[in-house]
N, C-alpha and C positions, 0 to 999 in steps of 0.2 A: 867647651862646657864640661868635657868629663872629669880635665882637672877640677873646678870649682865643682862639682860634684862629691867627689872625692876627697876635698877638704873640707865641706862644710853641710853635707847633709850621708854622704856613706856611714862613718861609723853609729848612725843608729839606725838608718833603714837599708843598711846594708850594700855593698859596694855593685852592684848588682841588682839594687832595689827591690830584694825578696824580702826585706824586714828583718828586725832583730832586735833592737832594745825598741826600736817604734816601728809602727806596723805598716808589711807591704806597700810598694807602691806600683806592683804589678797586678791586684785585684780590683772589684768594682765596689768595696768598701771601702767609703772613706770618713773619717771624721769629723769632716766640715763642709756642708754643702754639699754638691751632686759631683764633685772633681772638674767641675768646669775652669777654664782655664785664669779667671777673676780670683775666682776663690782661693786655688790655689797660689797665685802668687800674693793673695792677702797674707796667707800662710806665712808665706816665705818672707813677706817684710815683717810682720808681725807680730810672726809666733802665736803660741798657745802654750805658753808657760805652766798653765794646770796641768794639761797633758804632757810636758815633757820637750815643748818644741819651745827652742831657743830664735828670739827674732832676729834676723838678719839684716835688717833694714840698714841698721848702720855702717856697715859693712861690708853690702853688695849694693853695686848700681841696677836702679831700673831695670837696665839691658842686658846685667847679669843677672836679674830674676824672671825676667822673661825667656831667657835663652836658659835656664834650669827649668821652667815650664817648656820648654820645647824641646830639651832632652829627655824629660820623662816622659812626653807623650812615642818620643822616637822606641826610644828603649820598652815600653810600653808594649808597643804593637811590632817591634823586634820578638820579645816574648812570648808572643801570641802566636809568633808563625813560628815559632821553633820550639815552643814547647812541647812535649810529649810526656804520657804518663810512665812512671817507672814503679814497678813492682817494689815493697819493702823485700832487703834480702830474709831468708827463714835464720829465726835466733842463733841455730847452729853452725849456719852457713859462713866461709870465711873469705870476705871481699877483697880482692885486690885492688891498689891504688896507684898512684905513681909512684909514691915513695914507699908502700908500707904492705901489708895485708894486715885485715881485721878482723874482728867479727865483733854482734853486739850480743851483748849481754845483760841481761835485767839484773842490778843487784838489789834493786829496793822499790815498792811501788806505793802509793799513799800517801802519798806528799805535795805538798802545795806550793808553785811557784820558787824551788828550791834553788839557792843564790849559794851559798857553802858551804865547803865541805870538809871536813877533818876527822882522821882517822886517829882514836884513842889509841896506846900499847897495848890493847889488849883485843884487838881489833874490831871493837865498837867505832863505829862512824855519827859523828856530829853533822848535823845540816839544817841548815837556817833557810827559811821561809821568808820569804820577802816580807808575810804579813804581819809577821813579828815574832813569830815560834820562833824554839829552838826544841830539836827531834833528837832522838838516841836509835841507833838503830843497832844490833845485836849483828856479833861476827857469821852468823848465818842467813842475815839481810832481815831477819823480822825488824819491824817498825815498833817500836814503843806504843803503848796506845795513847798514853798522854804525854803533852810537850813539856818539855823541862819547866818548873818554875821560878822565880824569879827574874826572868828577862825584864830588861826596861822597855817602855812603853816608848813605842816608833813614830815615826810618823811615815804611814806606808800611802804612798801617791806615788802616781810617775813611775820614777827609778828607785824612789825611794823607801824605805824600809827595812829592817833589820838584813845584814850586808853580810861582811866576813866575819868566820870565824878560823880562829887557829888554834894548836895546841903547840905549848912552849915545848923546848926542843927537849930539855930536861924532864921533862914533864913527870915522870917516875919517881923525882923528888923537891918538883917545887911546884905540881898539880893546879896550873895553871893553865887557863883559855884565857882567849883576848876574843873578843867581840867587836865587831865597828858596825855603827846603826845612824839611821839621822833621827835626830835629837829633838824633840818638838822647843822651838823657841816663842816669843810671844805673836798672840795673833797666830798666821797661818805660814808661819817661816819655819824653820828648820835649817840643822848643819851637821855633816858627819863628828859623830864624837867614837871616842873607842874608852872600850873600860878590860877590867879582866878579872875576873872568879874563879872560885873554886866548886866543881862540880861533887857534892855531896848524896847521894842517894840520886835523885829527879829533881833537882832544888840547886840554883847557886847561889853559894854565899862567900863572905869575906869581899861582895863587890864594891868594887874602888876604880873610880874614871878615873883614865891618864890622861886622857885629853877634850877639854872642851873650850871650845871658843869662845872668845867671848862677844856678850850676847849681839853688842851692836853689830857683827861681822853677818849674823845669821839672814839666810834670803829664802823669798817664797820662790813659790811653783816647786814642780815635781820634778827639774833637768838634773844630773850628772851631780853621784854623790859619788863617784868612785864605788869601791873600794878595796882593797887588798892589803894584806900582811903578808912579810915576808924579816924573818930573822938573821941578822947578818954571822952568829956565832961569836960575836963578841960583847955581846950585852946589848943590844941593840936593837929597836923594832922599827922597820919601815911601813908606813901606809899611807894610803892616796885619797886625795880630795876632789872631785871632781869640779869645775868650777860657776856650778849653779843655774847654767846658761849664762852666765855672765863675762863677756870674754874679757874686757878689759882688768876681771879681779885677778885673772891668772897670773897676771904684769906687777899686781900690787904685795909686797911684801909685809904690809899692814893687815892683809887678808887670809884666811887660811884657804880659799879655798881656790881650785889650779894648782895644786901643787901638793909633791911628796915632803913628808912629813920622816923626820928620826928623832925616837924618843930613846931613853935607856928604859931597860924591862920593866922596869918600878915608875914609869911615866916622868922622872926630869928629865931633864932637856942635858942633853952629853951638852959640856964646853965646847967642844971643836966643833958643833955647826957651823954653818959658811956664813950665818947671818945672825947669831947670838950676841953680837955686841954692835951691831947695828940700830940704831935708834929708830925707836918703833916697829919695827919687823918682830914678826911673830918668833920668838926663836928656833921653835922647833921646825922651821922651815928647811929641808936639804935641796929642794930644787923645783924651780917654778916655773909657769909658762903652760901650762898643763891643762887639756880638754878637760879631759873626761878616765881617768887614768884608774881600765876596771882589773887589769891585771898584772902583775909585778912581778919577777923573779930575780935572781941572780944568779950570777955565772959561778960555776963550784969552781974555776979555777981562781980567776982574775979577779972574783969578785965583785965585776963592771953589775949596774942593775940594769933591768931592762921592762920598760914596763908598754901594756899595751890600750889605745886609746878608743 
């Protein structure tokens, strides 16, 4: 069970079941019912799409939902006898780890559910709020008191809700941000879109989406919008679509969502995508198959991407 664990309920309640994009499953809160052991395996066939939980049913047997109910209950009271309390370290204090030594530091406080983050040249930092803000914060950590305006209007449920931001690499002379948000569609669905402005005073303008999907592709509930930006240095912008809770869209090249996305800066679609001449395929597709894909980088040498789910 640890592996079926690990593929299909870790990365949002955590590999470890201390919670992370969905909450604990080592405390005596739960979302649905009392955690009785029915309940939960309703969960687990069922889902709860509002909340962010993708149904399983189709794709676990009976016996692997009952045996995912009987490793959380192991792991559970595993928990419980080995837990102990740990002191937070003192802000100045410098922790050592296996790989590293640290320490924390406050750079900014006042902020609501802060999802990213981007540092201007001038060393203002940019940070987006799930709820739909967009913050300015001053290279001495003051907070702005108001959030930038013009942001588009989100749809903040779940996972969802104004996502990445970036700043182009050039930025000192083509003063550009890109934004990736989910997009309110008709009814109560939604899809990540990305646009990119020019931040002017508190105010963005010149805004212009590079990518929206269209509309029929768009899905309800709150599961897996991705998202991340990452600039390859050749005209080029990669970002991630997470895929809705819907696992079969990740497979479909009709669909944007499951999968990384390359546009060029100005939102067309580069020629050389892998699927641009592909009948029906979204073009802007670079590579599919993809959860829930919240973070992305690439390698400064090889250029290989690397993203994480």
């Amino acid at each position: 069970m640890t592996k079926v664990f690990a593929e299909t309920c870790a990365s949002c309640h955590g590999p470890k079941l201390e919670g992370g994009l969905a909450p604990s499953m080592l405390d005596d809160v739960w979302a649905a019912g009392n955690g009785d052991d029915a309940t939960m395996a309703g969960v687990i066939k069922d889902g709860r799409l509002a909340n962010g939980m993708p149904a399983f049913g189709a794709v676990l047997s009976g016996q692997d939902i009952r045996g995912l109910v009987i490793y959380i209950r192991e792991e559970r009271a595993k928990h419980q006898r080995e837990s102990a309390t740990v002191a937070a370290p003192a802000a100045d204090a410098v922790v050592p780890s296996e790989k590293h030594a640290f320490k924390l530091e406050t750079v900014v406080t006042g902020v609501d559910a802060p999802w990213g983050l981007a540092f201007l040249p001038d060393g203002r930092l940019l940070i987006t709020e799930k709820g739909g803000t967009l913050r300015i914060t001053a290279a001495d950590g003051t907070l702005a008191p108001e959030p930038v305006q013009g942001v588009p209007a989100v749809v903040s449920k779940g996972q969802g809700g104004l996502l990445d931001v970036a700043v182009h690499p050039d930025y000192a002379n083509t003063g550009w941000i890109y934004l990736s948000y989910s997009d309110p569609g008709e009814g109560d669905s939604a899809m990540t879109a990305v646009l990119r402005a020019k931040l002017r005073g508190n105010t963005l303008e010149e805004v212009k989406t590079l990518f929206e999907a269209p509309a029929a592709t768009y899905r309800t509930g709150g599961a897996h919008f991705g998202s991340r930006f990452v600039f390859d240095g050749k005209g080029h912008v990669f970002f991630s679509i997470g895929e809705r809770g819907q696992q079969t869209d990740a497979q479909d090249l009709t669909r944007p969502n499951g999968k990384i996305h390359r546009i060029n800066e100005d939102g067309t679609v580069p020629t050389d995508n892998p699927f641009v001449k592909q009948a029906g395929a979204i073009p802007s597709i670079w590579s599919y198959g993809h959860r829930n894909p919240q973070g992305l980088a690439q390698h400064p040498e090889t250029g290989a991407l690397y993203d994480a789910e």
